[in-house]
VOVEX-287571 format. One record per residue (C-alpha): x, y, z. Coordinates in Angstrom, 2 decimals. Example, Ala and Ser with C-alpha at 12.3 -4.5 7.8 and 13.67 -1.06 7.14 Angstrom:
residues 2
r x: 12.30 | y: -4.50 | z: 7.80
r x: 13.67 | y: -1.06 | z: 7.14
END
This chain:
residues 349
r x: 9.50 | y: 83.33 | z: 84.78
r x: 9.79 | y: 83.80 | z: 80.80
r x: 9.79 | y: 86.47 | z: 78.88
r x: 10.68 | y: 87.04 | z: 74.75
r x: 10.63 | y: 90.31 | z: 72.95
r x: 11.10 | y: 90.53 | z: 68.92
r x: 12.58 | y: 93.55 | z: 68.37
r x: 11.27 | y: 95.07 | z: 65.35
r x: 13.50 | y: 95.12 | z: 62.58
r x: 16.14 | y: 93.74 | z: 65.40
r x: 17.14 | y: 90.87 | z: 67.29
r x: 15.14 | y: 88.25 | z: 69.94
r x: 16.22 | y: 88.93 | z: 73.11
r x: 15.14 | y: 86.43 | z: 75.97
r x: 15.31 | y: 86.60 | z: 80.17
r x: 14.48 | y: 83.92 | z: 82.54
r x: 14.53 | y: 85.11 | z: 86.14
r x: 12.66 | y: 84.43 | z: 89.66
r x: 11.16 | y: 86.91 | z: 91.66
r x: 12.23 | y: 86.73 | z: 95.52
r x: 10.32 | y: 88.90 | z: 98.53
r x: 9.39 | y: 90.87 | z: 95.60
r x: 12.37 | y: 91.30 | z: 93.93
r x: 14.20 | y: 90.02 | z: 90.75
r x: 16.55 | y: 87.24 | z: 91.34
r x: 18.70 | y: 85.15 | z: 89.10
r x: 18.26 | y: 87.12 | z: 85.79
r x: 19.46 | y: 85.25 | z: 82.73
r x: 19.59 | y: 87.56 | z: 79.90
r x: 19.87 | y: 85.36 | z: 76.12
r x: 19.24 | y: 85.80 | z: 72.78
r x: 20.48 | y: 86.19 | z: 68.87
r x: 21.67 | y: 89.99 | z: 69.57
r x: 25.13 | y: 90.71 | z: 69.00
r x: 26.94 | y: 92.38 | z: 72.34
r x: 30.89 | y: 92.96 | z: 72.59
r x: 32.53 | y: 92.63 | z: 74.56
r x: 31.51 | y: 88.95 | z: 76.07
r x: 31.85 | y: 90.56 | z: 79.48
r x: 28.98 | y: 93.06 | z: 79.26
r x: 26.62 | y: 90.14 | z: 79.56
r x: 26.84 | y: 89.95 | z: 82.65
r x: 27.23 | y: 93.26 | z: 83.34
r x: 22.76 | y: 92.94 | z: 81.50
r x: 22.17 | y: 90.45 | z: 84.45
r x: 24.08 | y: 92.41 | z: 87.49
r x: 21.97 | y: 95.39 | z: 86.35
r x: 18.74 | y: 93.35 | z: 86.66
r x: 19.42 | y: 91.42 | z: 89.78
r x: 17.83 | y: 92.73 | z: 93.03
r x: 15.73 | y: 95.24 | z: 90.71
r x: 11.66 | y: 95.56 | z: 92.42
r x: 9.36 | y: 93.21 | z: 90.13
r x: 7.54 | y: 96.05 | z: 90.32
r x: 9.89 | y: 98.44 | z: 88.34
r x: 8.28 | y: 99.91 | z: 85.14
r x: 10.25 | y: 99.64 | z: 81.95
r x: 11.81 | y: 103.34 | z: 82.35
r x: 13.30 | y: 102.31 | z: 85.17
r x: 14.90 | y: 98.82 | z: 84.16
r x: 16.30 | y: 100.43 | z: 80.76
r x: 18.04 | y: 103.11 | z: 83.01
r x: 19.41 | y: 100.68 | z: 84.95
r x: 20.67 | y: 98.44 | z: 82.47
r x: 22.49 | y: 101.85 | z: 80.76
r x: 23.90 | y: 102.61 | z: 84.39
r x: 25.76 | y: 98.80 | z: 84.30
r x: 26.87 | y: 98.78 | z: 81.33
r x: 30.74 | y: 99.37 | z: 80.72
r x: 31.36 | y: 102.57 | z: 78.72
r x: 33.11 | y: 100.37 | z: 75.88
r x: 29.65 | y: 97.98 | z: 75.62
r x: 28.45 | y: 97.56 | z: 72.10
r x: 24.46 | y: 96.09 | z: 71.82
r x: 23.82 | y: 95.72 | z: 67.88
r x: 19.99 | y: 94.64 | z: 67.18
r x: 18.74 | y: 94.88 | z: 71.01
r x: 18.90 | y: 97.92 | z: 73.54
r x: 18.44 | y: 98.38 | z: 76.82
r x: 14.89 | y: 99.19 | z: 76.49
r x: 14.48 | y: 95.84 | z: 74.60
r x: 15.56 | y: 93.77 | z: 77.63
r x: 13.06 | y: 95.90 | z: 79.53
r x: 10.23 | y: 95.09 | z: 77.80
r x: 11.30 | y: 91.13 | z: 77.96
r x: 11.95 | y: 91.28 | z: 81.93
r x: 8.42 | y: 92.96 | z: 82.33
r x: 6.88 | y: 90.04 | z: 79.78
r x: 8.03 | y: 87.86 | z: 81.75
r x: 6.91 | y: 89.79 | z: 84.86
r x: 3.67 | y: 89.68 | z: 83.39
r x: 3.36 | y: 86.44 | z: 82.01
r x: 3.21 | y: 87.20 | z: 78.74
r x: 2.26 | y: 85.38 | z: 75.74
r x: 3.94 | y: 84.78 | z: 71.90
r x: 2.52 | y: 84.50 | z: 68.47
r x: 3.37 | y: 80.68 | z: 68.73
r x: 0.92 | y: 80.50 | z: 71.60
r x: -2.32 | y: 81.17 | z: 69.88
r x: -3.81 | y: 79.49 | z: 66.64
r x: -4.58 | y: 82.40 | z: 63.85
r x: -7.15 | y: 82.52 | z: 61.63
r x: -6.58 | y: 84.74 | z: 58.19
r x: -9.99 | y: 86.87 | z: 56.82
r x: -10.39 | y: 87.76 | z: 53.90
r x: -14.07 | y: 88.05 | z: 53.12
r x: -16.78 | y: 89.96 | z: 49.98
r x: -16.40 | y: 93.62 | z: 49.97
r x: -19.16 | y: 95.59 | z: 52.48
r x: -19.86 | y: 98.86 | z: 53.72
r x: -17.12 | y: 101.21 | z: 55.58
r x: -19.42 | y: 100.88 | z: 58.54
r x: -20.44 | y: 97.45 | z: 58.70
r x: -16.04 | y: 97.41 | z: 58.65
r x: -15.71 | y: 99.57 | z: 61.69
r x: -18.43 | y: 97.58 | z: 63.31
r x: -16.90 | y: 94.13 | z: 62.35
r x: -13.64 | y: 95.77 | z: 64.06
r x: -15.16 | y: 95.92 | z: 67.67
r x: -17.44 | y: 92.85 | z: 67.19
r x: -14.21 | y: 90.83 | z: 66.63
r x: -11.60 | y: 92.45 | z: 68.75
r x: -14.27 | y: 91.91 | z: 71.62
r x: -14.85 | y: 88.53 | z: 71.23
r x: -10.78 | y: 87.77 | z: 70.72
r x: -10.71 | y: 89.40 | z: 73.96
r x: -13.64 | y: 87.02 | z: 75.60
r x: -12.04 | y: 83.91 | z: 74.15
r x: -14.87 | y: 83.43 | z: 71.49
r x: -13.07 | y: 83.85 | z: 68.42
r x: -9.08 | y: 82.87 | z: 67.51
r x: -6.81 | y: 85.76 | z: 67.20
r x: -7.62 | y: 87.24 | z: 63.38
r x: -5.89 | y: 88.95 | z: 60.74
r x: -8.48 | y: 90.34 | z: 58.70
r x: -8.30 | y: 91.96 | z: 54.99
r x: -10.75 | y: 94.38 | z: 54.08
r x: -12.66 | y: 94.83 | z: 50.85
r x: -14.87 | y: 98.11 | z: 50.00
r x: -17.88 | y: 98.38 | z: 48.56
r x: -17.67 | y: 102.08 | z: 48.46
r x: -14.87 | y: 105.05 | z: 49.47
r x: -14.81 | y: 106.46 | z: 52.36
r x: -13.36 | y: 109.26 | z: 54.97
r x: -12.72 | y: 107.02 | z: 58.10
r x: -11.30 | y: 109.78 | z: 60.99
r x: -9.90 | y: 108.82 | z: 64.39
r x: -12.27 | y: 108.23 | z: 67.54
r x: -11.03 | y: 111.81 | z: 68.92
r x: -11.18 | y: 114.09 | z: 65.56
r x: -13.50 | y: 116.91 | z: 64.30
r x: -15.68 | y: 115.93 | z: 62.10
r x: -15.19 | y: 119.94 | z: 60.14
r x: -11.77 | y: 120.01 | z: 61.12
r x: -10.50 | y: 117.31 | z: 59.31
r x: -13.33 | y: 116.70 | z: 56.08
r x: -14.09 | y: 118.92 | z: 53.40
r x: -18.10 | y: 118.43 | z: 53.02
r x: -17.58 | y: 119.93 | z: 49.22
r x: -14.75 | y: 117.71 | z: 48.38
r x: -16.10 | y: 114.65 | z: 49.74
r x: -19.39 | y: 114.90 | z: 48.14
r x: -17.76 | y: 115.73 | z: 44.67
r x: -15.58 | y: 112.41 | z: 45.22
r x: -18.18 | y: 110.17 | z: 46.75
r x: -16.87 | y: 109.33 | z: 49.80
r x: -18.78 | y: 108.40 | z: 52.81
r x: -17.24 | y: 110.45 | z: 56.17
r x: -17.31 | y: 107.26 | z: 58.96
r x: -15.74 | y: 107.70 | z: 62.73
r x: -13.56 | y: 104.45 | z: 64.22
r x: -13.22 | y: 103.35 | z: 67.51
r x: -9.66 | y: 104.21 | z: 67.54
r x: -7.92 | y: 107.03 | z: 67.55
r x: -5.54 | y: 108.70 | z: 65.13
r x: -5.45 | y: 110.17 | z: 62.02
r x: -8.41 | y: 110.75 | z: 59.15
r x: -7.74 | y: 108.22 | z: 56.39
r x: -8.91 | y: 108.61 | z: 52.43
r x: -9.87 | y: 104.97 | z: 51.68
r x: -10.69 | y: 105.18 | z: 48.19
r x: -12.33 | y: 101.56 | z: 46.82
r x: -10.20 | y: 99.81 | z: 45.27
r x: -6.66 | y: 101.62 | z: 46.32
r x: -6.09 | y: 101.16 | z: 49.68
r x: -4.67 | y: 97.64 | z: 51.59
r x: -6.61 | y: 97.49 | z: 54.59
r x: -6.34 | y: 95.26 | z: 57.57
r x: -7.10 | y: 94.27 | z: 60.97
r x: -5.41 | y: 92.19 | z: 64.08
r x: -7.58 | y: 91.59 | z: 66.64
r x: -4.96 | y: 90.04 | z: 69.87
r x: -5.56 | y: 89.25 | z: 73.47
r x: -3.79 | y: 91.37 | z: 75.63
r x: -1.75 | y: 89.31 | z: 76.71
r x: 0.42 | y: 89.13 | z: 73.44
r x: 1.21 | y: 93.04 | z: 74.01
r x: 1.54 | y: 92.41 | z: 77.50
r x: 4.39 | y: 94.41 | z: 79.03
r x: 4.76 | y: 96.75 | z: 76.44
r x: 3.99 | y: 100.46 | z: 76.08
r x: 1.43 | y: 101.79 | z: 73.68
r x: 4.72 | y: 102.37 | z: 71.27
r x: 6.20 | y: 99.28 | z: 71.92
r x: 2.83 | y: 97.32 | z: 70.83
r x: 2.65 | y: 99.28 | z: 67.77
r x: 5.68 | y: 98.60 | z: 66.11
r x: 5.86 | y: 94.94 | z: 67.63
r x: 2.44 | y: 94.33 | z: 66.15
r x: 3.46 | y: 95.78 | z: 62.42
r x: 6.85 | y: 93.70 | z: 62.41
r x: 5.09 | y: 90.85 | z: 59.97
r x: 3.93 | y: 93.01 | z: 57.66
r x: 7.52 | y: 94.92 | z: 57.42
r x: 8.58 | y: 91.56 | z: 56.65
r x: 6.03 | y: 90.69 | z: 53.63
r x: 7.04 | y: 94.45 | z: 52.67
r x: 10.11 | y: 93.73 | z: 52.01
r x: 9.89 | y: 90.43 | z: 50.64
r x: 8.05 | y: 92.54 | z: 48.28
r x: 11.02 | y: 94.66 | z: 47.60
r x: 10.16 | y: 97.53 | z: 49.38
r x: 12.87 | y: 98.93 | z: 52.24
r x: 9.73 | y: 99.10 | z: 54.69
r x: 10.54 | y: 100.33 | z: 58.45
r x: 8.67 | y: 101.06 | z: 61.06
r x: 8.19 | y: 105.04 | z: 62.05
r x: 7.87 | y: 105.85 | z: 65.40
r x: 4.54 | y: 106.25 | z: 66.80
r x: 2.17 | y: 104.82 | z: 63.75
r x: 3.52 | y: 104.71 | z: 60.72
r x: 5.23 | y: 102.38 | z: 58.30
r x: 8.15 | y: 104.04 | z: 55.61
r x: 10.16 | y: 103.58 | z: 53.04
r x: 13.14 | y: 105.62 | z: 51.36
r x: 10.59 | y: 106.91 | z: 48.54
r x: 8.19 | y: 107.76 | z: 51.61
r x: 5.33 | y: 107.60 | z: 53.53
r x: 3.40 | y: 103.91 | z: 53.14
r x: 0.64 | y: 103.94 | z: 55.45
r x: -0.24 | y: 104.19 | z: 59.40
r x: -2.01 | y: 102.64 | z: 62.13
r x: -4.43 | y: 102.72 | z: 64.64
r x: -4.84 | y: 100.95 | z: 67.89
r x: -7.57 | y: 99.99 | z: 70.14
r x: -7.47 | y: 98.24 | z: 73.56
r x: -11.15 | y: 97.00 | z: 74.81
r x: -12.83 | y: 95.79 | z: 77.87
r x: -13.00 | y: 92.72 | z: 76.77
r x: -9.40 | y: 91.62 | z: 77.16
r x: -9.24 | y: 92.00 | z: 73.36
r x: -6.87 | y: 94.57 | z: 71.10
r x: -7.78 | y: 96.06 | z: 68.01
r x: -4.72 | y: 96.47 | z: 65.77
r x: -5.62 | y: 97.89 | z: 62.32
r x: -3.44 | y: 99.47 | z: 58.95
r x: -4.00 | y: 101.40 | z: 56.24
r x: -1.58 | y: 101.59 | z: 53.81
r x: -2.10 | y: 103.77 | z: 49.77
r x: -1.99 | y: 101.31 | z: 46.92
r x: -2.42 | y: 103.87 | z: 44.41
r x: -3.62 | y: 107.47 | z: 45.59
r x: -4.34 | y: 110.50 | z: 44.24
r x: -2.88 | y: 113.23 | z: 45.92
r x: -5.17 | y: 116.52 | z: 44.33
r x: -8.27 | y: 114.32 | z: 45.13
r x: -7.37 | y: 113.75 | z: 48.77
r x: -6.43 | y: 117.01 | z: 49.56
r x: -9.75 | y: 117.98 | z: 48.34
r x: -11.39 | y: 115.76 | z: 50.52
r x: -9.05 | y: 116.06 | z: 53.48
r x: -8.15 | y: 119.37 | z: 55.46
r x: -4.34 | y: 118.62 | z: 55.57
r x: -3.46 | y: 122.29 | z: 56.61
r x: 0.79 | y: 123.55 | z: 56.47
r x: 0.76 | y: 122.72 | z: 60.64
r x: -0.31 | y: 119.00 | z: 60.23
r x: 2.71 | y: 118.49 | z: 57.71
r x: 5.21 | y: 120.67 | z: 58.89
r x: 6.86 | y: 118.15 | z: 61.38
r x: 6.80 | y: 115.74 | z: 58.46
r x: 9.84 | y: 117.94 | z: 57.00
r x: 8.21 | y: 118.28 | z: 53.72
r x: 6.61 | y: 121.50 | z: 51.81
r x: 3.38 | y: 119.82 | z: 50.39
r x: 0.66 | y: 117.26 | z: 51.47
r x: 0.68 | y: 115.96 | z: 48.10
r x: 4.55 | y: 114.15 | z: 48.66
r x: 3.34 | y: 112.37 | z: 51.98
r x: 2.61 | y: 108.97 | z: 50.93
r x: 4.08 | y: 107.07 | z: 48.21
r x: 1.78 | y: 103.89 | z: 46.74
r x: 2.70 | y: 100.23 | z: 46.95
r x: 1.92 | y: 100.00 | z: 43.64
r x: 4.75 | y: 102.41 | z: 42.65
r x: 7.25 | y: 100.61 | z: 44.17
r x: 6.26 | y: 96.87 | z: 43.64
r x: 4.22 | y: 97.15 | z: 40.22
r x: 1.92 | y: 94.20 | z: 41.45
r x: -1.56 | y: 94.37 | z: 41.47
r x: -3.31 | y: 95.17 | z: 44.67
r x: -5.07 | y: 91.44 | z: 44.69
r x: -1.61 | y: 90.10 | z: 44.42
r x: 0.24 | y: 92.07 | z: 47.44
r x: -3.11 | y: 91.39 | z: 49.50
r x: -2.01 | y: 87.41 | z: 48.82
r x: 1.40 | y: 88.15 | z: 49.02
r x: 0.86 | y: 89.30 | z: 52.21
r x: -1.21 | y: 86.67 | z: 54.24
r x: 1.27 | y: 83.98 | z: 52.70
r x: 3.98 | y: 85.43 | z: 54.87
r x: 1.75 | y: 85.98 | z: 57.73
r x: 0.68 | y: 82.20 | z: 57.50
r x: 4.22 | y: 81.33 | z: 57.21
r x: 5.33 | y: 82.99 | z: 60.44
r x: 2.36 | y: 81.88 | z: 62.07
r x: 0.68 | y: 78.83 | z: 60.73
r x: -2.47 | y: 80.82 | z: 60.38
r x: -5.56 | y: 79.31 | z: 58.48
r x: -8.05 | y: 80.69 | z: 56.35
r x: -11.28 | y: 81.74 | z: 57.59
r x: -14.20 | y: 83.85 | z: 57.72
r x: -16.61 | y: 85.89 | z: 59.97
r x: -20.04 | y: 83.74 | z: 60.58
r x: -23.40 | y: 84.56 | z: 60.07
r x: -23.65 | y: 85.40 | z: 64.19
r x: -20.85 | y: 87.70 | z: 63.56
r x: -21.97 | y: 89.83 | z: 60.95
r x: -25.47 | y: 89.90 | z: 62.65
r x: -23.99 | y: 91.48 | z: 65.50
r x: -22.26 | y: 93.69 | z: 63.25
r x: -24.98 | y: 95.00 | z: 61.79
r x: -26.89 | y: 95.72 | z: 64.59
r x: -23.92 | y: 97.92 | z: 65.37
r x: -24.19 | y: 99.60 | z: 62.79
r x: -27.55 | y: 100.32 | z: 63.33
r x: -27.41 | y: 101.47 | z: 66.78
r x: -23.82 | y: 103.19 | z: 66.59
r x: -21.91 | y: 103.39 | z: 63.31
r x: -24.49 | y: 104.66 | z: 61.41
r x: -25.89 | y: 107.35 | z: 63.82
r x: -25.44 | y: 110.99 | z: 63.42
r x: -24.62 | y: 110.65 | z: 67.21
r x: -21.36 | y: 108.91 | z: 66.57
r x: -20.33 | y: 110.81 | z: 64.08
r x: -20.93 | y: 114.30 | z: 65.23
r x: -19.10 | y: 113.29 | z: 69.05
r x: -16.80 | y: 115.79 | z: 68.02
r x: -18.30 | y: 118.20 | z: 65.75
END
């Protein structure tokens, strides 16, 4: 069995092993990582040998900490790193190389015919009906989009929102309420089989999944990292966050926002950001929480949207696309029967 885990920001770290009466066998622990002294490798593959296949990530990082020598160094890996590659391989995981990508980048529309498109395409990823996607988003309109499992009056100002214009939508996934003004946000998409997360924790998937567009970040010029559980940094602050869905179908629904150019008295108009929301953020005032891409790259929005699927289709060898006509019907019916009821919205009040 195989199994390869990226570490984000980090090092690949690799493990080949069998699995014997139901136990590991033969672990072979490789990689670009940097670990001193030569000798703790094999202390990595007398920690995993004889370990259940059955053993749950916890319990392999702890045991890989337990065989380590006190003096071991591990510089762009960890413990939990080999972890999640011996339960990829456990699981049979699969790797970005495996899958032919398809980039979308398509006319602005409606916030809800987005959210719609969102579960129409991460469901048929998951059924084997469409190629794994990275899709852009355009806007036709602003918009309040709040998490799956948020209150509607708890996290919208009706006053503020009105003044502004924005539309108040609900997601499938969970999270926080995002202000997705027209025009100055970068939105996107991944839809992924499960199998490319497979192995990992919720965490794990989150910041594996957001690694290529740390990359394009900072080929930008921004010091982008990744901030533990959804949300992607730099020095001069907050960029963006994520949301993640995982459906039925087999299929995962990946998607960022991230502030091109924001205005802070506007959104905390339209948003209730209240002193306990921010006060693990270490910072006196809502208004300092994100800082735009287009303060710290000066590009245009169009341009870092491009900039951005050109490293994707580098990594990848992704090709353009773009949602069919079948698609989009099935969107809209969505819409029509979910998105755009008072039903959905109003699931939490």
């Amino acid at each position: 069995m195989h199994g390869e885990y990226k570490v984000p920001g980090g090092k690949l770290v690799v493990v080949d092993l069998d699995v014997v009466d139901g136990a590991i066998r033969n672990p072979r622990v490789a990689g670009d990582f940097f670990l001193e002294p030569d000798e703790a490798l094999d202390d990595l593959n007398a920690a995993l040998e004889g370990l259940p296949a059955a053993s749950e990530a916890k319990q392999i990082a702890a045991a890989i900490t337990k065989g380590l020598r006190p003096d071991a160094v591990m510089l762009g890996f960890s413990p939990e790193a080999v972890a999640v590659a011996v339960r990829r391989a456990l699981t049979d995981a699969t790797t970005w190389a495996d899958y032919e990508w398809e980039i979308v980048h398509d006319p602005a529309v409606s916030p809800r015919l987005h959210l719609a498109l969102d579960e129409v395409l991460a469901t048929r990823v998951g059924e084997g009906r469409r190629k794994p996607t990275l899709r852009f988003w355009e806007w036709e309109e602003s918009a309040v989009v709040i998490g799956s499992f948020q209150s509607v009056r708890n996290e919208v100002d009706p006053d503020g929102a009105a003044k502004y214009g924005f539309d108040v939508v609900r997601r499938i996934s969970g999270g926080g309420a995002m202000m997705m003004e027209k025009g100055n946000v970068v939105t996107y998409s991944l839809y992924v089989p499960a199998e490319l997360v497979q192995g990992m924790s919720f965490a794990d998937s989150y910041a594996f999944l957001d690694d290529w567009v740390l990359q394009g970040l900072r080929a930008l010029g921004i010091e982008a990292t990744y901030q533990p559980l959804n949300d992607i940094a730099s020095p001069a602050g907050k960029i963006g966050g994520a949301a993640q869905k995982r459906l039925g179908s087999g299929g995962v629904l990946h998607h960022v926002t991230m502030a091109y150019d924001l205005d802070n008295e506007k959104m905390l108009e339209v948003l209730r950001i209240g002193r306990e929301k921010i006060s693990d953020k270490g910072i006196a005032s809502a208004a300092k929480r994100v800082d735009p891409l287009r303060s710290q790259t000066g590009l245009a929005r169009a341009e870092i949207i491009e900039r951005l699927k050109q490293t994707f289709a580098e990594l990848y060898g992704a090709t353009s696309g773009s949602v069919t006509a079948d698609e989009l019907a099935e969107a809209e019916a969505l819409v029509a029967s979910k998105f755009a009821t008072e039903e959905w919205l109003q699931r939490v009040p």
